[in-house]
C-alpha positions as CSV (number, residue, x, y, z in Angstrom):
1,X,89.3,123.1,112.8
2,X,90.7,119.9,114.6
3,X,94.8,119.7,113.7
4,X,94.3,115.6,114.0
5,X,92.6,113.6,111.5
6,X,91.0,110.5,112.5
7,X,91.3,108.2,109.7
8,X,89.9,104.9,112.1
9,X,86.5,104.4,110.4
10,X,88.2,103.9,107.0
11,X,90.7,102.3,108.2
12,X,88.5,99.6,110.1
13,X,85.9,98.8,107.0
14,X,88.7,98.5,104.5
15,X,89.8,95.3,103.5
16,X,92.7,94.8,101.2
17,X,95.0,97.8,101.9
18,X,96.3,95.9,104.9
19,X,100.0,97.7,104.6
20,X,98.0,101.2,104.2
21,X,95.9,100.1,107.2
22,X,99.3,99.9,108.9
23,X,100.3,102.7,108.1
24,X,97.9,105.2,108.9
25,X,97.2,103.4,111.8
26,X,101.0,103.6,113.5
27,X,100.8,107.6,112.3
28,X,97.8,108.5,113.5
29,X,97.5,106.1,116.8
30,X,93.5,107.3,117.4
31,X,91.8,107.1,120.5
32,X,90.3,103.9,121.5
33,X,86.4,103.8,122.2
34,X,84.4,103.0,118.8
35,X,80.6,103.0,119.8
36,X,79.4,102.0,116.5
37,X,76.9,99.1,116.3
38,X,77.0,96.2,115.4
39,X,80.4,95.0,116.5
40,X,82.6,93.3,114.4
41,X,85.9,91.6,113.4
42,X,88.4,91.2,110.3
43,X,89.7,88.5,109.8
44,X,92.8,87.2,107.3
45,X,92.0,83.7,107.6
46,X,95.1,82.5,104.9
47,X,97.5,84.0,102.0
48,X,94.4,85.3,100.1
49,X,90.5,85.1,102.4
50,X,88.8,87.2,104.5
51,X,86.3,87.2,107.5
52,X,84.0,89.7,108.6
53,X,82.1,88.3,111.8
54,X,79.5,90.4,113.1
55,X,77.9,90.1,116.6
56,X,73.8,90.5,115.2
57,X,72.6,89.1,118.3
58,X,68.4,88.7,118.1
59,X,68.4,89.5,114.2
60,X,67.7,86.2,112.0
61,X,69.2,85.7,109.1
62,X,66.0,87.1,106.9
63,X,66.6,90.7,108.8
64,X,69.7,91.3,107.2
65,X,70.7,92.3,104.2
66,X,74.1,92.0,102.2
67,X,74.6,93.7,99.3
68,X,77.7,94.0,97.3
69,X,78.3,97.5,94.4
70,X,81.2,98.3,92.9
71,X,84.0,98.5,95.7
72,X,81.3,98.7,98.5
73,X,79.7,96.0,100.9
74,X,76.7,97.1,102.9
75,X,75.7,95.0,105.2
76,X,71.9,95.9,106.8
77,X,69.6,94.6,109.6
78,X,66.2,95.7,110.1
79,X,64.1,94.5,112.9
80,X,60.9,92.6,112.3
81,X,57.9,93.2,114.8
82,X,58.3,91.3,117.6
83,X,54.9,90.0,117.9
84,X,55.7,87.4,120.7
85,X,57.1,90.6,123.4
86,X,53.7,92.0,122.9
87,X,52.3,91.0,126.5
88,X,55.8,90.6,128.4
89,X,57.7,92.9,130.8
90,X,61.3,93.4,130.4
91,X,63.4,95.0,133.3
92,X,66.0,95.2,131.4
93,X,66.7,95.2,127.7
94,X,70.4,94.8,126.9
95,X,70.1,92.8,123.5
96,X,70.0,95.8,121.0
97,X,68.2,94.9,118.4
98,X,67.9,98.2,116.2
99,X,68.2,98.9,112.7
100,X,71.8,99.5,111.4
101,X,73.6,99.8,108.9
102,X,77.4,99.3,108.1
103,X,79.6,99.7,104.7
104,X,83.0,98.6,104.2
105,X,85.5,99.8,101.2
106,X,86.7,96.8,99.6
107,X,90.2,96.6,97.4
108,X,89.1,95.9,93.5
109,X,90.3,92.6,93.5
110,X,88.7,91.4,97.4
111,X,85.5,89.6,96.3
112,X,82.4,88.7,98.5
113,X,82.1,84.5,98.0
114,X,79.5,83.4,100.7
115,X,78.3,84.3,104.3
116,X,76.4,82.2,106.8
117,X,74.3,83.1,109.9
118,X,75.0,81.1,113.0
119,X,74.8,81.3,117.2
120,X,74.2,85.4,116.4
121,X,77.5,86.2,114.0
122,X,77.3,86.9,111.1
123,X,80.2,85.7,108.8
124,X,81.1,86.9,105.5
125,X,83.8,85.3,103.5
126,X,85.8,87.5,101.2
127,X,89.0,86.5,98.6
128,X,91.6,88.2,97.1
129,X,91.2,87.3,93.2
130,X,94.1,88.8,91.7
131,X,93.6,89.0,87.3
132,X,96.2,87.2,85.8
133,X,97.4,90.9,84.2
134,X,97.8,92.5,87.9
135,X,100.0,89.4,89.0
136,X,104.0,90.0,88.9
137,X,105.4,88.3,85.5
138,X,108.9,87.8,84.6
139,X,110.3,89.5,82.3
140,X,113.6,87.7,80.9
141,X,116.9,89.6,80.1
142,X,118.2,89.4,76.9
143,X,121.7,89.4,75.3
144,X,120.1,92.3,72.8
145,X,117.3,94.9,73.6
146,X,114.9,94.7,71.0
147,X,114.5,97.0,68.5
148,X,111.5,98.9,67.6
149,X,109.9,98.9,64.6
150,X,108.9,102.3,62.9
151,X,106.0,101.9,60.4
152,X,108.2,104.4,58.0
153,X,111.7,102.4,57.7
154,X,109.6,99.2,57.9
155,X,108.2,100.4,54.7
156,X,111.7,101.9,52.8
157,X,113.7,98.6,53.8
């Protein structure tokens, strides 16, 4: 059994837990050298959106697939026969265009609000949508704590 746990691939699909990415990441330090496919980037574009850019070079945007359950994003590409490469010769083929498939863990309140298809990236937008009873309140400090009431002196008084 390995004594060092690589926590990287979480890590790199989860978006939301920035100060837990942190974290882990400064404890663990993993090597360098991902090979998964497709590469991509995160992005925190302001206080509360998200960017996930993916390099899906050769794949049009009917190829790919995003779908969005519960706390996961899965984004998919599949490869539709290329009917035009039928009679040419390649020497060499450096545009990978294979199937893939990639999931990211997403924070309950991170939600997926568009994505676009342009020059070979895929972008998907995400925001942090905080419920109004996960925000901070304040709670004011009165001159008297307040007292309960018990349903059995409410009733003798």
């Amino acid at each position: 059994m390995r004594g060092n746990l690589d926590f990287t691939p979480l890590l790199r699909s989860s978006i939301g837990f920035e100060n837990l990415n942190r974290l882990f990441d400064l404890a663990t330090r993993a090597t360098e050298g991902d090979t998964s496919f497709p590469p991509y980037n995160i992005e925190k574009l302001g206080e509360d959106s998200y960017r996930i850019t993916m390099a899906v070079a050769g794949f049009d945007s009917a190829e790919l697939d995003i779908t969005v359950q519960e706390n996961t994003l899965v984004v998919t590409g599949k490869a539709a026969e290329d009917k035009s490469a039928a009679g040419r010769q390649f020497l060499h083929r450096g545009i990978a265009k294979r199937a893939f498939e990639r999931r990211f863990q997403l924070a309950d309140v991170i939600k997926v609000v568009g994505a676009s298809c342009e020059n070979g990236l895929l972008n998907i937008d995400l925001v942090r949508e905080v419920p109004e009873h996960k925000k901070p309140r304040k709670v004011e400090i009165g001159s008297k704590p307040a007292q309960p009431v018990i349903e059995g002196e409410r009733a003798a008084a």
